[in-house]
C-alpha positions, 0 to 999 in steps of 0.5 A: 500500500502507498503512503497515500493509500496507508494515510487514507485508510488511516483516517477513514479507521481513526474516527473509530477512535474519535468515536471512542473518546467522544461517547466518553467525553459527550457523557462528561460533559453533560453528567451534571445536568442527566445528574440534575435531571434524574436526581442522580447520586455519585453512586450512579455517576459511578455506574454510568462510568463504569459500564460506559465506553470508559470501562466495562462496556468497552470491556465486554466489546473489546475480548469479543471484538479482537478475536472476532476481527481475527477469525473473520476479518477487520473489514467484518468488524468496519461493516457491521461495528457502528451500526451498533454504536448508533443504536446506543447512541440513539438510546442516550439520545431519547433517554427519559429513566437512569435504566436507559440511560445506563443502557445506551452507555452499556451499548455504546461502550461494547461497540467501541470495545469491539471496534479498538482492537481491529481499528489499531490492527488494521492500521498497523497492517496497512502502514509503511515501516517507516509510517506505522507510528506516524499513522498510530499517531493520527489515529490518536489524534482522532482521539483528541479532535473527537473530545475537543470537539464534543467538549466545544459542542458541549460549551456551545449547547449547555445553559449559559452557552451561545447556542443554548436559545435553540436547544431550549426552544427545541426542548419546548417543542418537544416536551412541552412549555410548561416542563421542568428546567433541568429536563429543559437544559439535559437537551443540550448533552441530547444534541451533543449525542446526535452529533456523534450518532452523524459522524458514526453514520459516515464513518460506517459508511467510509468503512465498510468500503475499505479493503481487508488488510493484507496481513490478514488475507495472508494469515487466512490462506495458510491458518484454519485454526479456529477462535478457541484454538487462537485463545489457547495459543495466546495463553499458552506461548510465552512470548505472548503471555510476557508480552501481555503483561508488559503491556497490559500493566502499563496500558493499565496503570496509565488508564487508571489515571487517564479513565477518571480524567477522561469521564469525571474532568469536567465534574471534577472543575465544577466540584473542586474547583467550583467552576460553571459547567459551560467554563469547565467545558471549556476548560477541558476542551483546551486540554484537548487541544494541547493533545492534538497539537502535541500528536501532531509534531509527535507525527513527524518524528516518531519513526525516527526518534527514540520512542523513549524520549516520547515515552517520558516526556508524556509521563513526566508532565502526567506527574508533575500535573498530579504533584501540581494537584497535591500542593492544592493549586487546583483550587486557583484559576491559575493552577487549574490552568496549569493543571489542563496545559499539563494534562493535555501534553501528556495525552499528546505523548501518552502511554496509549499512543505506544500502547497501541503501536507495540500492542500491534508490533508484539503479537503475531497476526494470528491473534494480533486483534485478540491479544488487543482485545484481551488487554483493553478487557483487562485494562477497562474492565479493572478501570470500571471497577477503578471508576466505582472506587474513585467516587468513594475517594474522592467524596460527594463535594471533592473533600477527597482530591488529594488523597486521590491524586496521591494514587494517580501519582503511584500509578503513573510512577508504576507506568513509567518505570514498567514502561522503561524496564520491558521497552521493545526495540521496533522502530524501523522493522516490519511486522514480519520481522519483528514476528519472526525474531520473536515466534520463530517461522511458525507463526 
């Protein structure tokens, strides 16, 4: 495949990822106003967390979609995969009862679950040596523009915001003029659903034409082996089995951190730091930028530089933004904006964007998409449960911030140590290459 055609392809695939982000960030965004609307505790919120595409749905998805885009093809996940979504979607859209609403969460998390996997495998498969990162890279760029989007949506629509006058008037017309305010406002996350169920209707449509990955027709032709015979070989090689908990534990203890961030950020400011939810918005849509514009120059040099720099560079701003937390200075406008700016750079340089170049590299395309599934099963599954616990941590008002910030700052010294430690040696090789040194020929 050409530079071009790779580069393609890449796009059409990464809005899997801005899918993923968005339905996390769309439900942050506007969980204070489904809280007012439903009268909500944090007990819910933490469910909603929990079995959203933030954690356990994307959990569910993620160990069937892997070993399925294995058996069947990646292009067999493109074709059917986002139907799904726009179902869940559809659900959160028109939700009137907290069952639903859980639902539409549920359902949406396990088709992003079950899209990851295949979108990271495919994209790996139809890059260039020289361009498969620089092609991860703008698949995780994808995963900045659909937060920093939604978040904008979110700014735009919510009450107080400049495009509010016609969600209210829309929510009159279907509710009736007489209805309560906070069913009026919870219109606002209703539309910035609807911008999600638009794009995940183009993307299905642009996906489902792509062609099966090379690797994967290639792996097809001389390998019969069945789904259960793929799980037994992942569990029972050694190679693959060292190779999972490198990368599970690193993918994890980031995601722990990144997992709160990404559904609770918005809560967060308007709890501890007292800010409006249309500022807090804001806010996190600035974060979002920091991460596409870091992507971005990452993009260029990501083939050609140490993937350790990167590694630490993300990482080290990751910790001195929670070091930041712990000193109190996000109670200050000041430091929230540190805190954003710092964030953000380390979603740029994140431990999600070599997560899903090596998670690709280090597995045979046998069960490539499966050990990807198995690890975003572990990872957002624990990050469910993670998700429950952190709302006991950090209380009903914020009165826990620190103590909370102290375990992110654990976490993220555990990611950066593993990571250092087990860092595999792939830039410039082929996937071949890299199978046939660590499998031998039979795989």
């Amino acid at each position: 495949m050409s530079n071009n055609g790779s580069l393609k392809s890449t796009l059409a695939v990464s809005l899997t990822n801005y899918l993923d982000a968005g339905a996390i960030v769309a439900g942050s965004s506007g969980i204070t106003l489904w809280q007012n609307y439903l009268g909500l505790s944090e007990m819910h919120l933490g469910w909603l967390n929990a079995l959203s595409a933030n954690a356990m749905g994307a959990a569910i998805g993620a160990i069937m979609g892997g070993f399925l885009a294995d058996k069947f093809g990646r292009k067999f996940i493109f074709t059917y995969n986002l139907l799904v979504y726009m179902l869940g979607v559809l659900i959160v859209m028109l939700s009137f009862s907290y069952p639903m609403l859980l639902c539409g969460f549920l359902v949406t998390g396990i088709s992003v679950g079950i899209g990851v996997p295949a979108s990271w495998t495919y994209i790996s498969e139809s890059s260039e040596v020289n361009n498969r990162g620089r092609n991860i890279c703008i698949s995780q760029m994808s995963w900045g523009i659909g937060p920093m989007l939604i978040l904008f949506f979110g700014m735009l629509f919510a009450p107080g915001g400049y495009l509010y006058a016609p969600v209210e008037s829309l929510a009159h017309a279907v509710i009736g003029a007489d209805a309560a305010q906070a069913a009026v406002e919870v219109f606002s996350s209703r539309v910035v659903f609807f911008t999600l169920f638009v794009v995940a209707f183009i993307a299905w449509n642009l996906q489902r034409q792509l062609q099966e990955s090379a690797a994967f027709e290639a792996k097809k032709e001389k390998d019969k082996s069945t789904i259960v015979e793929n799980i037994k070989m992942l569990f029972t090689n050694k190679v693959a089995i060292k190779s999972v908990i490198f990368l599970a534990t690193i993918y994890l203890t980031w995601n722990l951190v990144a997992s709160v961030m990404g559904f609770f950020m918005p809560h967060v400011y308007e709890t501890a730091g007292g800010l409006s939810n249309e500022t807090a918005n804001m806010l996190s849509c600035v974060s979002w930028i920091f991460v596409v514009v870091t992507t971005f120059i990452i993009s260029f040099f990501v083939d050609k530089v140490a993937h350790r720099l990167f590694y630490i560079f993300g990482l080290a701003a990751a910790l001195t933004a929670w070091i930041l937390v712990i000193g109190g200075s996000v109670t200050s406008i000041a430091g929230i904006w540190i805190f954003t700016i710092l964030w953000g750079l380390n979603n740029g340089s994140s431990v999600q964007v070599f997560y899903a170049l090596w998670g690709s590299e280090l597995f045979p395309a046998k069960f490539r998409a499966g050990a990807q599934g198995l690890m975003f099963f572990i990872v957002r599954g624990l990050s469910a449960v993670w998700g429950l616990v952190f709302t006991f941590i950090y209380g009903e008002n914020g009165e826990g911030f620190t103590l909370a910030a102290y375990c992110m700052v654990a976490l993220l010294v555990i990611a950066l140590v593993v990571g250092l430690i087990g860092m595999p040696n792939t830039r410039g090789r082929s996937l071949n290459e890299i199978t046939k040194e660590r499998y031998g020929d039979n795989f």
